[in-house]
N, C-alpha and C positions, 0 to 999 in steps of 0.2 A: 152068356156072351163070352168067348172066346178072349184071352189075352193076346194082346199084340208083341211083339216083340221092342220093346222101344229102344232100341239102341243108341239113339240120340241124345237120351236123356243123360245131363251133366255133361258135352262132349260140345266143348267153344263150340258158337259158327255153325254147329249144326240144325240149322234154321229155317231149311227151304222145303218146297213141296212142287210136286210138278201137276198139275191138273190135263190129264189127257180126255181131250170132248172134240164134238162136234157145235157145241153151243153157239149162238148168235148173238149170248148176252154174256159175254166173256166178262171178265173183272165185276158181276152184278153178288155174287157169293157163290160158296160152295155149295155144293150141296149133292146128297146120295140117299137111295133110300136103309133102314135100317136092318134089312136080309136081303140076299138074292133071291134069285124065282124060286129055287126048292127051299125056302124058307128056310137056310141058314146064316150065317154070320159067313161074310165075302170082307177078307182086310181090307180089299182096298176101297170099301166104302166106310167100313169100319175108321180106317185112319182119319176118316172129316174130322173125329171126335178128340183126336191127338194133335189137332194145329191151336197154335197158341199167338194170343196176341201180338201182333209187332215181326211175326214171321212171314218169311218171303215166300210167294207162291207166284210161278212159272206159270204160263199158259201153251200149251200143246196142240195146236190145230190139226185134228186128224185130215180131213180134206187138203188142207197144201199141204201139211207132215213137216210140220216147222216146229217152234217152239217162237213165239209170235209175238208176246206181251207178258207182264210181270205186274203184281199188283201187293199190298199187302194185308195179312190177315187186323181185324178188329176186334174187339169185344169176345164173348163167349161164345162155345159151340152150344146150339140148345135143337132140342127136337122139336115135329112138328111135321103135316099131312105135305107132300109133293107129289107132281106128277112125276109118274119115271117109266121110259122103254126100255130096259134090260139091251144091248146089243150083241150079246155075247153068242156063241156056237148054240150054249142051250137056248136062249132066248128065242133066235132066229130059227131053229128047228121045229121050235114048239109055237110059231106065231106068236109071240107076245105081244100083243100093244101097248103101249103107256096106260098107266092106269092107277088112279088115288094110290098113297101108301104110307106108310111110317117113315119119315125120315130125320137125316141129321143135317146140320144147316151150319155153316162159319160165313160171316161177315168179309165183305173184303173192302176197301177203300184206296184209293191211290192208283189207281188203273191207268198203266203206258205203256202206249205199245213199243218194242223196241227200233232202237235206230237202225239196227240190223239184225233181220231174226234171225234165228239160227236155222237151219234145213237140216233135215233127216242127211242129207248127201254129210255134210259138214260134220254131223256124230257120227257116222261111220268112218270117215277120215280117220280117226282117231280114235278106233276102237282098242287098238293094242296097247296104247296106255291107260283105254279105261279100265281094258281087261286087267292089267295088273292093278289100279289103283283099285279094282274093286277086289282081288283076290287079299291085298293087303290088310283091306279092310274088315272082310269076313274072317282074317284071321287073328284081326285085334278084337272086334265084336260081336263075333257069330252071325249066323243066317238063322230066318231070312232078312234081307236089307227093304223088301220091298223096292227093289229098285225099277226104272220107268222102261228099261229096255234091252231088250235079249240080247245079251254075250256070249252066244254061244257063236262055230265058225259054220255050221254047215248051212246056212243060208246070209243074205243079208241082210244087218241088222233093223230092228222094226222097236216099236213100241210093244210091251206085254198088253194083255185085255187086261181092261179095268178103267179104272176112272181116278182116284187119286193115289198119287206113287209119293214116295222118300226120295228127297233128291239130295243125296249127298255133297257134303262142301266141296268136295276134289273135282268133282263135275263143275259146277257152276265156277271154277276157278280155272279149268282146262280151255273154258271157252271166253275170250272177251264180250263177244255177243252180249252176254249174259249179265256181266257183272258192272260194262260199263256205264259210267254213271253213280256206280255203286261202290261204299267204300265197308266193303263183309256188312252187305246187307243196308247201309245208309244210303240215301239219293241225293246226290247234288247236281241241281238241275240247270244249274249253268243258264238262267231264261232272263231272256229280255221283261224288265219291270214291266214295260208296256202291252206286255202279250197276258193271254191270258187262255186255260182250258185246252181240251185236247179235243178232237173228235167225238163226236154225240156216238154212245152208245145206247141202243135201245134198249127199255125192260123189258122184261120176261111177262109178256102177259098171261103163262099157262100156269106162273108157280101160283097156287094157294095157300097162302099162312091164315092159321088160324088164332086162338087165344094163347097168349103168353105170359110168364108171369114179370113184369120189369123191372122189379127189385131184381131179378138175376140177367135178365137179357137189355142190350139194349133198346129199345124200343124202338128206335131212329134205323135201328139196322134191322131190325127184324119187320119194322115197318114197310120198308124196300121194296120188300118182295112177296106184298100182297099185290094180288089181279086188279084191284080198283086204282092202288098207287099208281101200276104197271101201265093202266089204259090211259089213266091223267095224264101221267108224265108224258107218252108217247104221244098223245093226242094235243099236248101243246106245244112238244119238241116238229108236229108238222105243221100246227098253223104256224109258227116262229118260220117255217121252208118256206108257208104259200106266200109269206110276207116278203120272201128272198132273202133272206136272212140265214145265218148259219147259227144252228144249236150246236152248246159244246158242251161236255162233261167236263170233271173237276181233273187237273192235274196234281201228283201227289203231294205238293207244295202248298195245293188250296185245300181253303175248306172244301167239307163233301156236303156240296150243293147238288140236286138233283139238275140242273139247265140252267145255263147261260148262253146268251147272244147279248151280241153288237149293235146298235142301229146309231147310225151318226154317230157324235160324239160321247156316247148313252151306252152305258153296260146295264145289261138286265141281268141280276140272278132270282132264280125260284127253288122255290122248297114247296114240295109236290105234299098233298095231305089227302090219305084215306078217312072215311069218315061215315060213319055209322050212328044212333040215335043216339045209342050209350056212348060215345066217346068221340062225339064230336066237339064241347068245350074243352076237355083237355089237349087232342089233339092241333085246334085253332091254337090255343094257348105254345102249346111246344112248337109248332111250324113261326109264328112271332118269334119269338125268341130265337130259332134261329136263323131265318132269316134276316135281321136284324145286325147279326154276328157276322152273316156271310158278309153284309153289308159294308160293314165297318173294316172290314178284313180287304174287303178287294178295293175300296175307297183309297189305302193305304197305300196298299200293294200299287194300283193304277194310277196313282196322283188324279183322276178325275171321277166325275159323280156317275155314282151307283144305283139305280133304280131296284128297290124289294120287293120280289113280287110271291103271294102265298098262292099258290093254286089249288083252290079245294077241287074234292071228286062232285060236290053239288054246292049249290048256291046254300052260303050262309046265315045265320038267322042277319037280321039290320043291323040290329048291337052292335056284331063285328064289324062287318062293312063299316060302321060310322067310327070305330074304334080303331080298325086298320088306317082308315085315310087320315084320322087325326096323328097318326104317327109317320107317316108318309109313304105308307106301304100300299101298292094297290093288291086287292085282293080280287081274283078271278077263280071262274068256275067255267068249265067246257063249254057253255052257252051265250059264254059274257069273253072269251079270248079277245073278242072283237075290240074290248076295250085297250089291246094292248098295240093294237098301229092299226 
């Protein structure tokens, strides 16, 4: 495996990443697979492996060609099987479809979109200061920066190919877009006590995680972004719509509960749970507990009462069920939603 060039490393503030996709499950994690199509080492999927907890990462919407939302890294990078389409010149010449593969995976939590996104039009505005801030910098650091976008003059400027870029501190400070809100990387959310959540993002139902080890990963994160979480979650974020109800995901202030809605004067949070022969006790056990937590957290936050809810991927052995309701948490399963309005 090829060394990266880390230039960031020891260097205040430099903390950010820019994530360039077409995804629909923005702020859900990183993720790339661990070669490109001719089976070598491509940096910039490489770099998943070089974001570090507590660091800022940019979302880049190829289709509007914004820079749209902002979210931040958690836990460890660990590997593990994804789907992936290659989009690139060779990708597309050679047909490639998506297809199983080795990959690297980073955690994200804190997911908001910005108050004002930034547009492609808006970084070109301002290419001639990047152009110097970025010649400055190659000459404190060297190349390559991995940076997200051609400076060069003889066209207009665009996004490099690839999928995750080094976003330098001089950028993200060029633009207020970016940082507002932010004080070098902290969010102050300025939010009314009584609100709560941001817009329901949906999961990924194509990524597949497989066995991991949790003494080094989180489990809660790496849990995420399995297909059964991914179908529970979705699947009770639409009954909560046919109820006419609005599902919302966590803002970076809250805990990272998988769904919450409103009804009356009634807040619901759930904490989504996959669930297999072998690790269905532990996982009931860890969805309690935090559930529980989100509980107490938004109880606080909201001055009014909280409703817990665990949503398994199947119905439960009884034990729990009886075990859940003496604690006051309803516990549901895709079959049983009904019991929630």
């Amino acid at each position: 495996m090829a060394d990266l060039h880390a230039w960031w490393k020891g260097r205040e503030g430099e903390s950010y990443w820019l994530e360039v996709t077409d995804r629909e499950d923005l702020g859900t994690n990183l993720k790339a697979p661990q070669e490109n199509e001719a089976g070598g080492d491509f940096w910039s999927y490489s770099l998943v492996r070089e974001v570090s907890s507590g660091d800022r990462v940019f979302h880049y919407d190829r289709p509007s060609q914004r820079i749209m939302a902002r979210s931040r890294a958690t836990g460890d990078v660990w590997d593990d099987q994804l789907v992936w389409g290659a989009r690139g010149t060779y990708a597309r010449q050679a047909g490639v479809e998506p297809y199983p593969r080795p990959g690297w995976y980073a955690g994200l939590e804190g997911f908001e979109h910005l108050a004002q996104p930034l547009e492609l039009e808006g970084i070109r505005s301002k290419m001639a200061e990047i152009r110097q801030a970025y010649r400055n910098l190659v000459h404190q650091v060297g190349s390559p920066l991995y940076f997200p976008f051609e400076t060069g003059t003889k066209r207009p400027t665009r996004p490099m190919q690839g999928y995750l870029f080094k976003l330098p501190r001089f950028f993200v400070e060029l633009f207020p877009e970016l940082h507002m809100g932010m004080d070098l990387g902290e969010v102050t959310m300025g939010k009314s006590e009584d609100q709560f959540g941001a817009s329901y993002r949906r999961a990924d139902e194509e990524t597949s995680v497989g066995a991991f080890d949790p003494m080094e990963v989180d489990p809660a994160v790496v849990e995420r972004g399995t297909r059964g979480h991914a179908m529970t979650q979705n699947a009770l974020a639409d009954y909560v719509e046919s109820l006419g109800l609005t599902p919302r995901s966590p803002q970076p202030d809250e805990p990272n509960f998988d769904l919450a809605w409103e009804a009356g004067d009634r807040v619901f949070v759930a904490e989504v749970k996959s669930v297999t022969n072998r690790n269905e006790e532990r996982q009931l056990r860890m969805g309690l507990g935090q559930v529980l937590q989100y509980r107490h957290h938004l109880e606080i936050k909201l001055g009014r009462p909280v409703v817990a809810v665990l949503a398994s991927e199947r119905r439960p052995p009884a034990g729990w069920v009886s075990l859940f309701g003496s604690l006051g948490v309803l516990i549901v399963w895709p079959a049983d939603f009904t019991k929630l309005g």
